[in-house]
C-alpha positions, 0 to 999 in steps of 0.5 A, spaced: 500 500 500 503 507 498 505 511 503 507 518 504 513 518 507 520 515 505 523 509 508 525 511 515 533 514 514 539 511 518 540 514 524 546 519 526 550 514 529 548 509 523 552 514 519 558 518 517 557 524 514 564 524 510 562 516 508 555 519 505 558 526 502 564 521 499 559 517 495 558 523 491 565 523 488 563 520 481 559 527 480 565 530 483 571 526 478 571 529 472 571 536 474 575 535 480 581 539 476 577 545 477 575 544 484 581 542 486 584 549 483 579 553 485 580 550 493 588 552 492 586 559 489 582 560 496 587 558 500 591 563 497 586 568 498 586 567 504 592 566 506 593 572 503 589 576 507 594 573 513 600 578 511 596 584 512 597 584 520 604 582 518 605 589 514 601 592 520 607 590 524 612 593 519 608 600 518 608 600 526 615 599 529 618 602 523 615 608 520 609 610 524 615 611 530 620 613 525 614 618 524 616 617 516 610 619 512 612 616 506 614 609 509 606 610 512 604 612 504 608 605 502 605 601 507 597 603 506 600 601 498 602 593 500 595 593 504 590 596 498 594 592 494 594 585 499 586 586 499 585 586 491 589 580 491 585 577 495 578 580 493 580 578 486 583 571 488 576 570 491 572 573 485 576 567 481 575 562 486 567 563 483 568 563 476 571 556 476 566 553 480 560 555 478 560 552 471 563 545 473 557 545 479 551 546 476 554 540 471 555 536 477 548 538 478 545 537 472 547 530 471 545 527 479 538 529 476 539 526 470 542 520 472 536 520 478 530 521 473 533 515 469 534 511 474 527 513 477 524 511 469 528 503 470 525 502 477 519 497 479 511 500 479 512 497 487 518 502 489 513 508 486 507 505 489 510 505 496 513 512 495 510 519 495 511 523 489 513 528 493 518 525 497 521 524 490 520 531 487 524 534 493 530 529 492 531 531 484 529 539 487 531 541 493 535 536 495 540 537 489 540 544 491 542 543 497 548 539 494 551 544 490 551 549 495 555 545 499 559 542 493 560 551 491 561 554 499 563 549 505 566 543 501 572 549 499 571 554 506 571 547 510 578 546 507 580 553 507 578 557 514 582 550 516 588 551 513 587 559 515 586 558 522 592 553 522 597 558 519 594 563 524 595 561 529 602 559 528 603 566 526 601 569 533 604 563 536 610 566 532 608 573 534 608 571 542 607 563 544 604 566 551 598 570 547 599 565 543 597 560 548 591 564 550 587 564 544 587 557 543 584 555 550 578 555 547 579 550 542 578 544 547 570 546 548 568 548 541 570 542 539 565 538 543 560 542 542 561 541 534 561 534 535 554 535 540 552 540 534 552 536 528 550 529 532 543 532 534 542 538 527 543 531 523 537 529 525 533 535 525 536 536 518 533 529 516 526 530 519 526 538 516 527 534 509 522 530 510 516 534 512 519 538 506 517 532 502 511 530 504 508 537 504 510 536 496 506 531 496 500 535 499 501 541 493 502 536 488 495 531 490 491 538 492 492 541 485 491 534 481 485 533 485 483 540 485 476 538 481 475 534 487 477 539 492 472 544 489 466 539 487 465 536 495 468 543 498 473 540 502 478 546 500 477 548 508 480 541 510 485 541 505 487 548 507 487 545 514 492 540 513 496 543 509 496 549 514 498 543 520 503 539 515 506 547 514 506 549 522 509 542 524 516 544 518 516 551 520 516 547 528 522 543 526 526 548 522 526 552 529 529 547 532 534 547 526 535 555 527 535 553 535 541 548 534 545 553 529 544 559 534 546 555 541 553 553 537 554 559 533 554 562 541 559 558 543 563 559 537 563 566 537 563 568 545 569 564 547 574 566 541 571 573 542 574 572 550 580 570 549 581 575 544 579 580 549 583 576 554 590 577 550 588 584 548 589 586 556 595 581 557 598 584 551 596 591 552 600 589 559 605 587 556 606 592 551 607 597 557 612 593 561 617 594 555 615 586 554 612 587 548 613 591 541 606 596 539 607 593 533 607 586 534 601 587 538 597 590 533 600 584 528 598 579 533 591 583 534 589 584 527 591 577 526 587 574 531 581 579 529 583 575 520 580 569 524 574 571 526 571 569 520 574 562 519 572 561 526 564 563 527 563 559 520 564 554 522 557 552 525 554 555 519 558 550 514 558 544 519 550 546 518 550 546 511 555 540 511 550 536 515 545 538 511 548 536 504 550 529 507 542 528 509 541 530 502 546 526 500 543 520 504 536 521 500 539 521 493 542 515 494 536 512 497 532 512 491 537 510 487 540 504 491 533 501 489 534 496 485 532 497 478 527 492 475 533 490 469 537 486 476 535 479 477 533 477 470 532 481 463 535 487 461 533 493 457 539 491 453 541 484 453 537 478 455 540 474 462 540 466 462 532 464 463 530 461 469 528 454 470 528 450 464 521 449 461 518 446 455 520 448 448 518 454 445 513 453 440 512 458 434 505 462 435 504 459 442 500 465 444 500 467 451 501 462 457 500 463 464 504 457 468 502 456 476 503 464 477 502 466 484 503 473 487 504 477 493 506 484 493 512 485 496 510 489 502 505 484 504 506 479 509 509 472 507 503 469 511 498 473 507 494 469 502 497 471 495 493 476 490 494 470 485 495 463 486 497 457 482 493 461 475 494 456 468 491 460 463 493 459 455 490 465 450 492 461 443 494 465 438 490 470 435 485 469 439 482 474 443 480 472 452 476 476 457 478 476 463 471 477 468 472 477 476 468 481 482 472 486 484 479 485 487 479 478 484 485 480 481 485 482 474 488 488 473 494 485 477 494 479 473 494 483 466 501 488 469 505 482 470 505 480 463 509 486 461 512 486 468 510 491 471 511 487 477 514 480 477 511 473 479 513 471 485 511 464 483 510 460 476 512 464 468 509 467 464 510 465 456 509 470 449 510 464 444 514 459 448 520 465 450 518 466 458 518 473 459 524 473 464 528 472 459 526 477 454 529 484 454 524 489 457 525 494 451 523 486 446 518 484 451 513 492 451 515 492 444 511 486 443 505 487 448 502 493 448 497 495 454 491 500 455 488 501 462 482 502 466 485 509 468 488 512 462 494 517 463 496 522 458 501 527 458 503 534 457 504 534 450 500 533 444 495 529 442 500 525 437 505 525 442 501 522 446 498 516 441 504 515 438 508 514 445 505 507 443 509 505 437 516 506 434 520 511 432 518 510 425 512 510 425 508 516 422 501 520 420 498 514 418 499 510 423 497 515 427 490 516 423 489 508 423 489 509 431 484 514 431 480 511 427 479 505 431 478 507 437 473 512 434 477 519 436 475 523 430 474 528 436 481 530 435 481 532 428 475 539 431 480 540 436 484 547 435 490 544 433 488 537 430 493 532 434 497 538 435 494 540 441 496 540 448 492 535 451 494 539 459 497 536 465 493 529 465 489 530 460 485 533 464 482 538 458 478 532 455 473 528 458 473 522 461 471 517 454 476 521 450 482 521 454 480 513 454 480 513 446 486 516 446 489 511 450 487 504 446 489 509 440 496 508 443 495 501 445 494 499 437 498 504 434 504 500 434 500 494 431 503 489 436 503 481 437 500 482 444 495 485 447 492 487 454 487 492 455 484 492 462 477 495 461 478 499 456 472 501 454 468 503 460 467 510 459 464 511 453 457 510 452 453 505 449 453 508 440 461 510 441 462 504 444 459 500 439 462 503 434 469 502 437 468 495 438 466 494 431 473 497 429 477 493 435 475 486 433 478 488 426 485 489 430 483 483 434 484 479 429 491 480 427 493 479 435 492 475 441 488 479 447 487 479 453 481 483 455 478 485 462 472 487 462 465 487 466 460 488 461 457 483 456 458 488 449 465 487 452 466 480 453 463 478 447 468 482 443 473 475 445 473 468 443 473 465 450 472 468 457 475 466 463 473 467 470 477 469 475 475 468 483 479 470 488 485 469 484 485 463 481 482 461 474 475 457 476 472 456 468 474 458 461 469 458 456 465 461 451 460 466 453 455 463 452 457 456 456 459 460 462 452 462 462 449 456 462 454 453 467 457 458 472 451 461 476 458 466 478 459 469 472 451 469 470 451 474 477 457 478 475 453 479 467 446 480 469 449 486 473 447 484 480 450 486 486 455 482 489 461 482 494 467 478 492 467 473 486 466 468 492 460 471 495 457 464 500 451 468 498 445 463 496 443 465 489 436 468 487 431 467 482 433 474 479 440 473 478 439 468 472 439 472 466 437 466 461 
C-alpha cells in the first residue's frame, strides 16, 4: 500500500557524514581539476589576507615611530594592494566553480530521473511523489551549495586558522597560548552540534517532502477539492503539515544559534583576554606596539574562519542528509537486476518446455504477493494456468479485487511473479529484454494517463520511432477519436497536465489509440472501454475486433458488449482461474459469472451468498 513518507533514514550514529558526502565523488571526478584549483586559489586568498597584520607590524615599529610619512604612504600601498589580491583571488575562486557545479548538478538529476524511469511500479507505489520531487529539487540544491561554499571554506578557514595561529604563536607563544584555550570546548560542542542538527536536518527534509506531496495531490485533485468543498480541510492540513516544518526548522535555527554562541563568545574572550595581557605587556617594555597590533589584527583575520564554522558544519550536515536521500532512491534496485535487461537478455530461469512458434500467451502456476505484504498473507494470485492461443482474443471477468488488473501488469512486468512464468510464444518473459518484451505487448488501462504534450505525442508514445501520420490516423480511427481532428490544433494540441482538458471517454480513446498504434503481437487492455457510452462504444468495438484479429488479447472487462468482443472468457475468483469458456457456456454453467453479467450486486467473486431467482439472466 503507498505511503507518504520515505523509508525511515539511518540514524546519526548509523552514519558518517564524510562516508555519505564521499559517495558523491563520481559527480565530483571529472571536474575535480577545477575544484581542486579553485580550493588552492582560496587558500591563497586567504592566506593572503594573513600578511596584512604582518605589514601592520612593519608600518608600526618602523615608520609610524620613525614618524616617516612616506614609509606610512608605502605601507597603506602593500595593504590596498594585499586586499585586491585577495578580493580578486576570491572573485576567481567563483568563476571556476560555478560552471563545473551546476554540471555536477545537472547530471545527479539526470542520472536520478533515469534511474527513477528503470525502477519497479512497487518502489513508486510505496513512495510519495513528493518525497521524490524534493530529492531531484531541493535536495540537489542543497548539494551544490555545499559542493560551491563549505566543501572549499571547510578546507580553507582550516588551513587559515592553522597558519594563524602559528603566526601569533610566532608573534608571542604566551598570547599565543591564550587564544587557543578555547579550542578544547568548541570542539565538543561541534561534535554535540552536528550529532543532534543531523537529525533535525533529516526530519526538516522530510516534512519538506511530504508537504510536496500535499501541493502536488491538492492541485491534481483540485476538481475534487472544489466539487465536495473540502478546500477548508485541505487548507487545514496543509496549514498543520506547514506549522509542524516551520516547528522543526526552529529547532534547526535553535541548534545553529546555541553553537554559533559558543563559537563566537569564547574566541571573542580570549581575544579580549590577550588584548589586556598584551596591552600589559606592551607597557612593561615586554612587548613591541607593533607586534601587538600584528598579533591583534591577526587574531581579529580569524574571526571569520572561526564563527563559520557552525554555519558550514550546518550546511555540511545538511548536504550529507541530502546526500543520504539521493542515494536512497537510487540504491533501489532497478527492475533490469535479477533477470532481463533493457539491453541484453540474462540466462532464463528454470528450464521449461520448448518454445513453440505462435504459442500465444501462457500463464504457468503464477502466484503473487506484493512485496510489502506479509509472507503469511494469502497471495493476490495463486497457482493461475491460463493459455490465450494465438490470435485469439480472452476476457478476463472477476468481482472486484479478484485480481485482474494485477494479473494483466505482470505480463509486461510491471511487477514480477513471485511464483510460476509467464510465456509470449514459448520465450518466458524473464528472459526477454524489457525494451523486446513492451515492444511486443502493448497495454491500455482502466485509468488512462496522458501527458503534457500533444495529442500525437501522446498516441504515438505507443509505437516506434518510425512510425508516422498514418499510423497515427489508423489509431484514431479505431478507437473512434475523430474528436481530435475539431480540436484547435488537430493532434497538435496540448492535451494539459493529465489530460485533464478532455473528458473522461476521450482521454480513454486516446489511450487504446496508443495501445494499437504500434500494431503489436500482444495485447492487454484492462477495461478499456468503460467510459464511453453505449453508440461510441459500439462503434469502437466494431473497429477493435478488426485489430483483434491480427493479435492475441487479453481483455478485462465487466460488461457483456465487452466480453463478447473475445473468443473465450475466463473467470477469475479470488485469484485463481475457476472456468474458461465461451460466453455463452459460462452462462449456462457458472451461476458466478451469470451474477457478475446480469449486473447484480455482489461482494467478492466468492460471495457464500445463496443465489436468487433474479440473478439468472437466461
Amino acid at each position: 500500500m503507498p505511503t507518504n513518507s520515505a523509508p525511515a533514514p539511518a540514524t546519526p550514529e548509523d552514519r558518517s557524514a564524510v562516508r555519505t558526502l564521499l559517495r558523491l565523488w563520481p559527480y565530483v571526478r571529472p571536474v575535480r581539476a577545477r575544484l581542486f584549483t579553485a580550493a588552492l586559489v582560496a587558500v591563497v586568498a586567504s592566506c593572503t589576507g594573513l600578511v596584512i597584520p604582518l605589514v601592520l607590524k612593519w608600518m608600526v615599529d618602523g615608520p609610524v615611530a620613525d614618524r616617516d610619512t612616506g614609509g606610512v604612504w608605502l605601507g597603506a600601498l602593500y595593504v590596498l594592494l594585499l586586499g585586491l589580491a585577495e578580493a580578486l583571488l576570491f572573485g576567481l575562486r567563483r568563476w571556476l566553480v560555478a560552471r563545473p557545479l551546476s554540471r555536477v548538478e545537472a547530471d545527479m538529476r539526470a542520472d536520478l530521473y533515469g534511474h527513477l524511469q528503470r525502477l519497479p511500479v512497487a518502489f513508486h507505489d510505496r513512495w510519495a511523489s513528493g518525497q521524490l520531487l524534493s530529492r531531484g529539487t531541493t535536495d540537489l540544491m542543497l548539494v551544490r551549495m555545499f559542493l560551491a561554499f563549505p566543501l572549499t571554506f571547510l578546507l580553507v578557514n582550516g588551513v587559515t586558522i592553522l597558519v594563524g595561529l602559528v603566526i601569533m604563536l610566532l608573534q608571542d607563544w604566551t598570547l599565543g597560548l591564550v587564544i587557543l584555550g578555547p579550542a578544547l570546548p568548541v570542539v565538543v560542542m561541534c561534535v554535540v552540534f552536528e550529532n543532534r542538527y543531523a537529525r533535525v536536518a533529516r526530519l526538516a527534509q522530510d516534512q519538506a517532502g511530504d508537504l510536496t506531496t500535499v501541493v502536488e495531490e491538492s492541485v491534481l485533485g483540485i476538481r475534487i477539492i472544489k466539487g465536495f468543498g473540502r478546500h477548508r480541510s485541505q487548507a487545514r492540513a496543509f496549514r498543520e503539515l506547514s506549522t509542524t516544518l516551520r516547528g522543526t526548522e526552529l529547532r534547526k535555527a535553535r541548534l545553529l544559534a546555541t553553537i554559533w554562541a559558543v563559537i563566537v563568545t569564547l574566541p571573542e574572550l580570549a581575544v579580549g583576554a590577550a588584548l589586556v595581557l598584551g596591552t600589559v605587556q606592551v607597557a612593561d617594555g615586554e612587548l613591541s606596539a607593533g607586534t601587538l597590533v600584528a598579533f591583534l589584527s591577526t587574531a581579529l583575520a580569524l574571526r571569520w574562519p572561526v564563527d563559520s564554522i557552525g554555519f558550514l558544519l550546518a550546511m555540511s550536515q545538511e548536504a550529507a542528509t541530502a546526500t543520504e536521500r539521493y542515494f536512497e532512491v537510487m540504491d533501489a534496485e532497478r527492475e533490469d537486476a535479477g533477470g532481463g535487461t533493457e539491453d541484453a537478455p540474462t540466462a532464463p530461469p528454470s528450464p521449461g518446455p520448448a518454445p513453440a512458434p505462435a504459442d500465444g500467451l501462457r500463464f504457468h502456476g503464477v502466484s503473487f504477493r506484493y512485496p510489502d505484504a506479509a509472507p503469511e498473507s494469502r497471495p493476490v494470485l495463486d497457482r493461475v494456468d491460463l493459455h490465450i492461443r494465438a490470435g485469439e482474443s480472452m476476457a478476463l471477468v472477476g468481482a472486484t479485487g479478484s485480481g485482474k488488473t494485477t494479473l494483466t501488469a505482470l505480463v509486461p512486468r510491471l511487477h514480477e511473479v513471485t511464483a510460476g512464468r509467464i510465456t509470449l510464444d514459448g520465450e518466458d518473459i524473464t528472459a526477454l529484454p524489457r525494451e523486446e518484451l513492451r515492444a511486443r505487448v502493448a497495454v491500455a488501462f482502466e485509468e488512462p494517463t496522458l501527458f503534457s504534450a500533444s495529442v500525437a505525442e501522446n498516441v504515438l508514445m505507443g509505437a516506434g520511432a518510425d512510425a508516422g501520420t498514418e499510423d497515427l490516423d489508423r489509431a484514431l480511427a479505431v478507437a473512434q477519436a475523430d474528436f481530435v481532428h475539431a480540436l484547435p490544433q488537430g493532434a497538435g494540441t496540448p492535451v494539459g497536465e493529465q489530460g485533464l482538458s478532455l473528458s473522461g471517454g476521450q482521454r480513454q480513446r486516446l489511450a487504446l489509440a496508443r495501445a494499437v498504434v504500434g500494431r503489436p503481437r500482444f495485447l492487454v487492455l484492462d477495461d478499456p472501454l468503460s467510459a464511453l457510452d453505449v453508440h461510441t462504444e459500439a462503434a469502437v468495438e466494431a473497429a477493435l475486433r478488426r485489430v483483434l484479429a491480427d493479435t492475441t488479447a487479453l481483455i478485462v472487462a465487466h460488461r457483456p458488449s465487452t466480453v463478447l468482443l473475445a473468443d473465450r472468457v475466463a473467470l477469475l475468483s479470488d485469484g485463481r482461474v475457476t472456468a474458461v469458456g465461451t460466453h455463452h457456456e459460462l452462462l449456462r454453467t457458472h451461476p458466478e459469472y451469470a451474477r457478475l453479467m446480469s449486473g447484480q450486486r455482489t461482494g467478492e467473486a466468492s460471495d457464500p451468498r445463496p443465489e436468487t431467482p433474479e440473478a439468472d439472466p437466461r
